[in-house]
N, C-alpha and C positions, 0 to 999 in steps of 0.2 A: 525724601521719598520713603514710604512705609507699604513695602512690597504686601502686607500681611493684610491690609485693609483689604485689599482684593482677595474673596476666599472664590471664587471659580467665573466663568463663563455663562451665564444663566440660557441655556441652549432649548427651546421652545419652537414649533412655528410662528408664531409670535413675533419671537424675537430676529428670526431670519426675514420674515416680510420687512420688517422696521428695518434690520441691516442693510434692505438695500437703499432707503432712504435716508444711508448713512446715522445710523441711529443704534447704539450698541448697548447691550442690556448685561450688568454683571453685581453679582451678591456681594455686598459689603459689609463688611463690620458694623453692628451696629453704632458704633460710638463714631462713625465717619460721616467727614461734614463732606460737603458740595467742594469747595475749595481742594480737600486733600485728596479726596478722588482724583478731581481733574489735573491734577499734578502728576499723581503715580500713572494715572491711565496713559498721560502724555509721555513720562520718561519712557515706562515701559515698552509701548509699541510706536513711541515715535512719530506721533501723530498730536494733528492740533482740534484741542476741544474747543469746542464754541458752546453748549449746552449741557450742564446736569441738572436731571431731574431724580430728587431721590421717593422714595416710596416702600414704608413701613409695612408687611402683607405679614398678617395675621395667619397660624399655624391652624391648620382645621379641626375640627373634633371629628377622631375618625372612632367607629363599634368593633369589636371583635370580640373572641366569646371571653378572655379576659377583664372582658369592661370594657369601658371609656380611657380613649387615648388622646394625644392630643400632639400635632407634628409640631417641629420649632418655627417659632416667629425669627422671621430675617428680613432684612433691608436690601434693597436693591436699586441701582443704579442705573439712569437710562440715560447715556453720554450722545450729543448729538454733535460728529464729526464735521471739520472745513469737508465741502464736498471734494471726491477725491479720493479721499481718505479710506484707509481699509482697515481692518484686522483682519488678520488669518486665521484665528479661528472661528469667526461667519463666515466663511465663501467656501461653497459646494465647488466642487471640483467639476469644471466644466467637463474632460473629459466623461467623470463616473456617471455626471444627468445626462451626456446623449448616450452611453451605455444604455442604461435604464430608459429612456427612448425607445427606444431603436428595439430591445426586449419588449418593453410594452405594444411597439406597434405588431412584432412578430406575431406576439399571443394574443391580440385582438384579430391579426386576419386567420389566426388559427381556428380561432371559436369561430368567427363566421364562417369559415368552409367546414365547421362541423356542424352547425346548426343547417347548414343546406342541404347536406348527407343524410341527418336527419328528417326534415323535409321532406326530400325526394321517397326516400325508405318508406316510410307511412304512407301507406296508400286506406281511401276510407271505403266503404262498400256500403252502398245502398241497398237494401232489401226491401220489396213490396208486400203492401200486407198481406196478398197470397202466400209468399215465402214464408212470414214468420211463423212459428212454432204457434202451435195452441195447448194453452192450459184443458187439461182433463181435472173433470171435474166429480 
């Protein structure tokens, strides 16, 4: 096992949808085959791999006012787990999503009993052509 092949957790939405179909995404060394991944990934979190898929992503060419940059190219790894199977760091902490729930649904009935207050508040007024103002000429 070569703990060092694995340089971090590739954390995207992306990669969280794919987690829950058992499907984990993480940065490899470029000199790391399919084989030694699925080895370390297995020791480490103690889980059984059934699929690596690996994949070469080219580093962008980004402008700023020093010129042309360009980010690093890095490989990464897209292991598809026995189902079951978890890592710990893909899984949102069930308690934190219905937090955030439960906050979201607050401040939606808030806005809507503000947009009705609003509403109500406004009142429009019709005036007849009698009423309006005349331009002097």
């Amino acid at each position: 096992m070569n703990s060092s092949l694995i340089k971090s957790a590739l954390i995207s939405e992306k990669s969280f949808t794919a987690a829950g179909n058992s499907k984990f995404t993480f940065v490899v060394d470029k000199s790391a085959t399919k084989a030694e991944v699925a080895e370390t990934i297995a020791e480490l979190f103690n889980v059984e791999v059934l699929d690596v898929n690996m994949v070469r992503v080219k580093g962008k060419v980004k402008r700023s006012r020093k010129g042309l940059g360009k980010r690093p190219d890095f490989k990464k790894a897209i292991l598809t787990l026995k189902k079951g199977s978890k890592i710990d760091l893909f899984e949102v902490d069930k308690d934190e999503k219905n937090k955030k729930e439960t906050r979201n649904k607050i401040q939606d009935t808030k806005n809507k009993e503000n947009e009705k207050e609003k509403v109500s508040e406004t009142k429009v007024t019709v005036r007849s052509k009698k009423e309006m103002p005349r331009k002097v000429i």
